[in-house]
C-alpha positions in Angstrom: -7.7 -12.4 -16.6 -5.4 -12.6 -19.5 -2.2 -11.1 -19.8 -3.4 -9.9 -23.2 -7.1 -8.5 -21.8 -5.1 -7.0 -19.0 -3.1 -5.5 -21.0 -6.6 -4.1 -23.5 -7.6 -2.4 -20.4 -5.1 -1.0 -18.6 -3.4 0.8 -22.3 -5.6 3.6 -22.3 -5.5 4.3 -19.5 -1.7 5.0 -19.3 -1.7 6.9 -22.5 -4.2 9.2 -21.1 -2.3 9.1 -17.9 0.8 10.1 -19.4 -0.5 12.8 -21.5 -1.2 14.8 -18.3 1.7 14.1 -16.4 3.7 15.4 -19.6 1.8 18.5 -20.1 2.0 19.6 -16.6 5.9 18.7 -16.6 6.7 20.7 -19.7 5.7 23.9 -17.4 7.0 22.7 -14.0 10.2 21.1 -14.3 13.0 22.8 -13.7 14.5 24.6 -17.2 18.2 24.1 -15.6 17.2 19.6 -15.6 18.5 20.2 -19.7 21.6 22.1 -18.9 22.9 20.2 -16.2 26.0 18.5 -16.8 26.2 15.1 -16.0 22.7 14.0 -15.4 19.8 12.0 -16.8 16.1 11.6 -16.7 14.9 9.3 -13.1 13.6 6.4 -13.3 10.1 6.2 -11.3 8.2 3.5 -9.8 4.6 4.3 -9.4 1.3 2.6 -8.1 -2.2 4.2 -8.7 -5.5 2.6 -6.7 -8.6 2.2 -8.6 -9.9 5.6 -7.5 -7.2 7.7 -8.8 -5.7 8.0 -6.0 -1.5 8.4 -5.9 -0.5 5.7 -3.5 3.4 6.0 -3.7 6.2 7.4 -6.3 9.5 6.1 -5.9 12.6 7.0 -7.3 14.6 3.7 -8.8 17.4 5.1 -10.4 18.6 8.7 -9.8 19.0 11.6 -12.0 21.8 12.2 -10.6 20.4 15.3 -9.4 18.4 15.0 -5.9 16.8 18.7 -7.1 15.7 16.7 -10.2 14.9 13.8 -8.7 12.3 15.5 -6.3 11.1 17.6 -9.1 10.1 14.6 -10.8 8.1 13.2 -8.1 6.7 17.0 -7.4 4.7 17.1 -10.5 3.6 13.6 -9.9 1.7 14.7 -6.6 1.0 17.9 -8.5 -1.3 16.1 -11.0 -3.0 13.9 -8.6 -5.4 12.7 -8.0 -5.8 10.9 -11.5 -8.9 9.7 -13.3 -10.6 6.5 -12.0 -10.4 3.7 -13.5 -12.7 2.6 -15.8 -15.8 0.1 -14.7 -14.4 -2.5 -15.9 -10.6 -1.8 -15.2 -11.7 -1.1 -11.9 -13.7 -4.5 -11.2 -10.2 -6.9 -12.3 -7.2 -4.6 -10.6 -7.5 -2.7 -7.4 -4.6 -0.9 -8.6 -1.8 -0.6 -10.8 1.9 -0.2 -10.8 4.1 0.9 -13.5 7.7 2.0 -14.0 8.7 5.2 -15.8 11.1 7.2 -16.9 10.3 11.5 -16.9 12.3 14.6 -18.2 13.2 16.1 -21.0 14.2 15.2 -24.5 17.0 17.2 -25.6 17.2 19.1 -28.7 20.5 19.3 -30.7 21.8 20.8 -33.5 24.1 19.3 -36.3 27.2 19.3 -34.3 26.0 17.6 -31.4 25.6 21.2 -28.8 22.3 21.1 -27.2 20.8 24.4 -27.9 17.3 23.9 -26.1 15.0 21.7 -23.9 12.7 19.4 -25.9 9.2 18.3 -24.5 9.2 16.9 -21.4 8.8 13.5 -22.0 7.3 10.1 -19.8 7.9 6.8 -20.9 6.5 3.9 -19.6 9.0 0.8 -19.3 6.7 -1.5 -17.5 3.5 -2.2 -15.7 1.5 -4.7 -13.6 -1.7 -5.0 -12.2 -1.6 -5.2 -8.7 -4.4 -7.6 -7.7 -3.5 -8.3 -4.0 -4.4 -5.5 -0.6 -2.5 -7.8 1.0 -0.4 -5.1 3.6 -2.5 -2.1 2.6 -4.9 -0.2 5.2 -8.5 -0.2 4.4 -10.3 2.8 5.7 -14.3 2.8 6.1 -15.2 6.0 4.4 -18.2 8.3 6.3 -21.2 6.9 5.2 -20.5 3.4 5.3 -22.9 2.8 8.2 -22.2 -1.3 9.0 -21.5 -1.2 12.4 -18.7 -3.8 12.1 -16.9 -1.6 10.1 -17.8 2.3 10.8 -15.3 4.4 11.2 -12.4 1.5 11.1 -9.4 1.1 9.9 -8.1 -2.4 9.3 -5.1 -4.3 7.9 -4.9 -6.5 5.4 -3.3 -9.6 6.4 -4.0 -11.8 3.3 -5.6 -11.3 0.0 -6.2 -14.0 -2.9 -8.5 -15.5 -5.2 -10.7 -17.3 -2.3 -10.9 -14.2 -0.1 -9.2 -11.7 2.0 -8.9 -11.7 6.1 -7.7 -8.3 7.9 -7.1 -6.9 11.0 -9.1 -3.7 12.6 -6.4 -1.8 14.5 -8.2 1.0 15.7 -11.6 -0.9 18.1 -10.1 -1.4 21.5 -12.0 -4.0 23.9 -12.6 -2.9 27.3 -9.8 -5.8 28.1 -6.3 -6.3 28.9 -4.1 -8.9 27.8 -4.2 -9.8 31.5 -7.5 -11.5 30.7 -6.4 -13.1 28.4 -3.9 -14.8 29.8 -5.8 -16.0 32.6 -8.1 -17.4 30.1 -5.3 -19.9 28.5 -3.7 -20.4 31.7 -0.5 -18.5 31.3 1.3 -16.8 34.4 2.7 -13.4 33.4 5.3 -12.3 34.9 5.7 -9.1 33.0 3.4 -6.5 34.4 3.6 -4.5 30.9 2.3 -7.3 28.7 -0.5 -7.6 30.8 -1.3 -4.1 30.9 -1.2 -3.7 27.0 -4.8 -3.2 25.4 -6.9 -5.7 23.3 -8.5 -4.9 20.2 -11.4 -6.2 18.4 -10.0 -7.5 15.6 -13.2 -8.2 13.8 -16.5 -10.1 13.3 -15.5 -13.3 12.6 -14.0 -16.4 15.3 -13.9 -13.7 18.1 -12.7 -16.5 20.0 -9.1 -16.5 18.2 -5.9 -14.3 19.4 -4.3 -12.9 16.2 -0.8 -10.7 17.7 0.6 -8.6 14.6 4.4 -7.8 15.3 7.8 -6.8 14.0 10.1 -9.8 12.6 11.8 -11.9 15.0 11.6 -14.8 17.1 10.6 -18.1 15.7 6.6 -19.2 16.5 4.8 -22.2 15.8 2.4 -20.1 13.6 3.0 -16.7 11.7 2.0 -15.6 8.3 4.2 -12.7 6.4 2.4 -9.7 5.4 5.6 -7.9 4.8 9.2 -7.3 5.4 8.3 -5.7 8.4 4.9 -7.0 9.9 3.6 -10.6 10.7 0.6 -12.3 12.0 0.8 -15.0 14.6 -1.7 -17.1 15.9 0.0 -19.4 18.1 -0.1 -19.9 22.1 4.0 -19.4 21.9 3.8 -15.9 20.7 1.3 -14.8 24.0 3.3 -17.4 26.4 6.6 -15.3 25.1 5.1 -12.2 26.2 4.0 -12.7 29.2 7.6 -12.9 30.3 9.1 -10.4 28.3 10.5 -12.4 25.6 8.0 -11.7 22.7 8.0 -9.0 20.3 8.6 -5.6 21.8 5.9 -3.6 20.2 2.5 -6.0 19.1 -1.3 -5.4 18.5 -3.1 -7.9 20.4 -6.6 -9.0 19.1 -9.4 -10.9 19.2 -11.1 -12.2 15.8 -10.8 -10.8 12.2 -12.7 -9.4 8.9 -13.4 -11.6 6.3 -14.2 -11.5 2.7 -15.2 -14.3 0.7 -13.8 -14.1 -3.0 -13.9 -10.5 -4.7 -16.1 -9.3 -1.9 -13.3 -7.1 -0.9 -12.4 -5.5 -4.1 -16.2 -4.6 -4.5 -16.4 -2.9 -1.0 -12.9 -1.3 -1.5 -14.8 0.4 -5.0 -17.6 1.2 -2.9 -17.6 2.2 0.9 -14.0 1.7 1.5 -10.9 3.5 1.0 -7.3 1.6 0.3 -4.5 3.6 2.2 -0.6 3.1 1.3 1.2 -0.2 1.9 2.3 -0.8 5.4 
């Protein structure tokens, strides 16, 4: 998709956006944000999902005023859950993220003495379409009825233009890691390791560990899905653990979910729902 077609279909969108959020704001922010002295309108980072939903509001630059600052993020929640996306929005961006800046525009007189509040304004200084679920949970919604993925919820590991592979966190195998280790031959000689639980990780290659962890240690094989989780695949990782060198606090499991190319982003519009970034 083009810059310029992205930008055709995300447009009106915003302005319609931005038209609620600023007729709800002219009743509900606070009437003392024009008076007080030394302050300024926040600065807002915000990402909507395809279905409306509000996934996060951030505050990037202060008003100065943390009672402003947390009124401005109070009348975002207040006006969600937005609109979908359009169709065809909807199809190209599984979300979108945009920077603002809300309050009110100050009404002066001649001499420069601001005599009453303005409307309450939002401008938007930027925005981009966020087309990767890469570290987002995806949550099967009741009446998907695949038995794979009922009642899941799985993290997205990785999420491009060939595909997507993820992680379900929540179906436990009636395993320990204990078997597991006897199974590649490892000796553990930490009795909590090989206590800890196994999950079902997926579908696909149920044959192949996956442990997802906090930073730290250096392994033949790990893939970043954020700041603060990885993926690692390799036979270090488990030999680590099973003598209580590895990652402190890891999920364990045993194959993955896959998606082949924009397979993902048509299930995520249709029987699944995208939760906030890990």
């Amino acid at each position: 998709m083009t810059p310029d077609t992205r930008e055709a279909l995300v447009a009106p969108y915003l302005v319609a956006w931005r038209l609620k959020i600023e007729r709800l704001g002219h009743h509900e922010f606070p009437a003392a944000a024009w008076r007080a002295p030394g302050t300024r309108n926040p600065d807002v980072e915000v990402s909507i999902l395809a279905d409306g939903t509000l996934e996060s509001a951030t505050i990037v630059r202060s008003s100065g005023s943390a009672k402003l600052d947390q009124a401005a993020l109070d009348i975002l929640k207040l006006a969600s859950p937005f609109d979908p996306f359009p169709q065809e929005l909807a199809e190209k961006l599984p979300a979108v993220a945009f920077h603002i800046r809300l309050g009110v525009r100050r009404r002066q007189r001649r001499h420069g003495t601001v005599t009453a509040p303005g409307r309450f304004t939002v401008k938007c200084a930027a925005w981009s379409g966020v087309t990767s679920l890469s570290n987002h949970l995806l949550i099967a919604m009741p009446q998907l009825a695949d038995p794979n993925f009922s009642q899941t919820v799985s993290l997205i590991c990785e999420h491009g233009e060939k595909g997507a592979l993820g992680i379900v966190l929540n179906r436990p195998l009636t395993m320990t890691l204990s078997e597991v280790f006897e199974q590649m031959k490892i000796e553990p000689t930490d009795k909590r390791a090989a206590d800890l639980p196994v999950l079902r990780g997926g579908p696909v290659h149920q044959d192949r560990g996956f442990v997802l962890h906090r930073p730290g240690g250096e392994w033949d094989s790990t893939h970043k899905i954020s700041d603060s989780i990885q993926v690692t695949t390799s036979r270090d990782v488990l030999a680590a653990m099973a003598t209580g060198t590895g990652p402190e606090k890891a999920f364990i499991a045993l194959g993955y979910a896959g998606w082949e190319a924009g397979q993902l982003e048509r299930d995520a519009r249709q029987l699944l729902a995208v939760g906030a970034r890990r």
